[in-house]
C-alpha positions in Angstrom: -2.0 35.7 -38.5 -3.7 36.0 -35.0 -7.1 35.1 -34.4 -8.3 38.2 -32.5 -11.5 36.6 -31.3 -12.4 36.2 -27.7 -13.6 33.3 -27.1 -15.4 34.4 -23.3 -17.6 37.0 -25.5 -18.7 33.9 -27.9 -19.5 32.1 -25.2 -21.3 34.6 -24.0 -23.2 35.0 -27.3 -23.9 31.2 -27.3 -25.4 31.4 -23.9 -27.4 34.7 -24.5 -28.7 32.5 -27.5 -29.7 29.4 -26.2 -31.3 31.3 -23.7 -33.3 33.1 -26.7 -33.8 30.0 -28.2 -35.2 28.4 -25.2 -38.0 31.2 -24.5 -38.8 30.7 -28.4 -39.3 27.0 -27.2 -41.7 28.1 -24.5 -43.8 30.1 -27.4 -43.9 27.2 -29.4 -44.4 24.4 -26.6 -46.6 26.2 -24.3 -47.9 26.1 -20.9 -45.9 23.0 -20.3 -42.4 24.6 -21.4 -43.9 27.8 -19.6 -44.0 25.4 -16.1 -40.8 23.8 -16.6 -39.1 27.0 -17.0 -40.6 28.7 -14.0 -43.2 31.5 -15.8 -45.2 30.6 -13.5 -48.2 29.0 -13.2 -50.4 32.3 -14.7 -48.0 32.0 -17.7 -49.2 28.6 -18.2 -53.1 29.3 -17.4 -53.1 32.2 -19.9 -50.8 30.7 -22.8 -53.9 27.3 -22.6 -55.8 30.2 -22.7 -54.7 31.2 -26.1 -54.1 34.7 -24.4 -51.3 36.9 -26.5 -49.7 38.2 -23.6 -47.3 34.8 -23.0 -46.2 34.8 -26.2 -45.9 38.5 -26.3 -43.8 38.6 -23.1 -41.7 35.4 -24.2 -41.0 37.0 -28.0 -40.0 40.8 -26.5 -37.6 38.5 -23.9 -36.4 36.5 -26.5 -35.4 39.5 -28.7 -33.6 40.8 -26.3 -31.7 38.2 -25.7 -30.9 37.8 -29.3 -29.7 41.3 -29.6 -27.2 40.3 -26.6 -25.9 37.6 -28.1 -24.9 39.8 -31.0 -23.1 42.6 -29.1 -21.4 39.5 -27.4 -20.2 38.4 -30.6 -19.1 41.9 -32.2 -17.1 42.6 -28.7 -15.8 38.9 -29.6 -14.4 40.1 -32.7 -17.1 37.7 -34.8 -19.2 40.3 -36.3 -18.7 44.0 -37.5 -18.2 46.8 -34.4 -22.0 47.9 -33.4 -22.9 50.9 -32.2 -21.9 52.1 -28.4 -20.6 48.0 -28.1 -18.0 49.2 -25.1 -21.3 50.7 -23.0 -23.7 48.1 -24.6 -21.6 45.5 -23.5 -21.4 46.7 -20.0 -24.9 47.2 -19.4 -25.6 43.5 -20.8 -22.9 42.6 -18.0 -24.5 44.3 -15.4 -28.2 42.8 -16.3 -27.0 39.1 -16.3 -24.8 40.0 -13.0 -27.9 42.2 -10.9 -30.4 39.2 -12.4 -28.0 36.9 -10.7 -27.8 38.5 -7.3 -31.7 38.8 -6.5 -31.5 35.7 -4.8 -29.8 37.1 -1.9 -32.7 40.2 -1.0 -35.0 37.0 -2.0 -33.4 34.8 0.3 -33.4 37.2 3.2 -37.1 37.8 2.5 -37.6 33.7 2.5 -39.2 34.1 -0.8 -36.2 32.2 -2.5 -37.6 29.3 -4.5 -35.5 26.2 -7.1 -36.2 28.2 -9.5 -34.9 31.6 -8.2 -32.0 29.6 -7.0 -30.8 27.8 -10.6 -31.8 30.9 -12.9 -30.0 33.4 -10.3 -26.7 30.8 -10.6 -27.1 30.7 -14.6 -27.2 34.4 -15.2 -24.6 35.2 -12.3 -22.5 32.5 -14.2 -23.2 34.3 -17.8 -22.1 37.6 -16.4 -18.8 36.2 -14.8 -18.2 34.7 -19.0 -19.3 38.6 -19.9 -17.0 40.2 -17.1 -13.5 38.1 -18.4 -14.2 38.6 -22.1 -14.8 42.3 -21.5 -11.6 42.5 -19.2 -9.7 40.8 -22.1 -11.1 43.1 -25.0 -11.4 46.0 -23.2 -8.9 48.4 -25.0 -10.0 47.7 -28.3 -13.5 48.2 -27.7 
């Protein structure tokens, strides 16, 4: 029997849920996690604060995320088909890929900073993972 599953689209899912995992981590760590992560400094201030709105933020990002991961995974072939996966898929693609290429208006603007730089290179790179599963499942989506 042949395993069907595309192993790009789990990748995919497994970076989509470290990345969910990770803002989690900031939720539970706080203004330190919030700083090493590049929140921002007003992130930080507000989460010592004990002000909802980090955690808030963080939870609705990490939820996202999560829901990624699992569209990853049903294009993989893991998980049951769910709903509108071909379009679902794409627009996830496009996200991690447009996320990734705001360094260059940034850059022009000389607004780029380390952490525009690394986070702009790890979602460009999650996209390109998106971009060849979905070019390999792409009929049977």
């Amino acid at each position: 029997m042949e395993d069907t599953r595309n192993a790009f689209l789990i990748a995919g899912a497994m970076l989509s849920a470290l990345a969910a995992a990770l803002h989690v981590g900031c939720i539970v760590f706080g203004a330190t996690w919030y700083r090493f992560f590049g929140a921002g400094e007003r992130m930080a201030q507000m989460a010592i604060a004990g002000s909802w709105r980090p955690a808030a933020i963080t939870a609705a990002i990490a939820s996202v995320l999560a829901v990624w991961s699992l569209y990853a995974l049903s294009g993989a072939g893991v998980i049951r088909a769910l709903p509108l996966l071909r379009p679902t898929l794409c627009a996830i693609t496009a996200v991690y890929l447009l996320r990734g290429l705001v360094i260059l208006p940034l850059v022009a603007l000389g607004r780029s900073t380390p952490f525009w730089w690394w986070s702009s290179a790890i979602c460009l790179f999650i996209g390109a993972v998106h971009v060849a599963g979905l070019s390999q499942v792409w009929a049977r989506l």
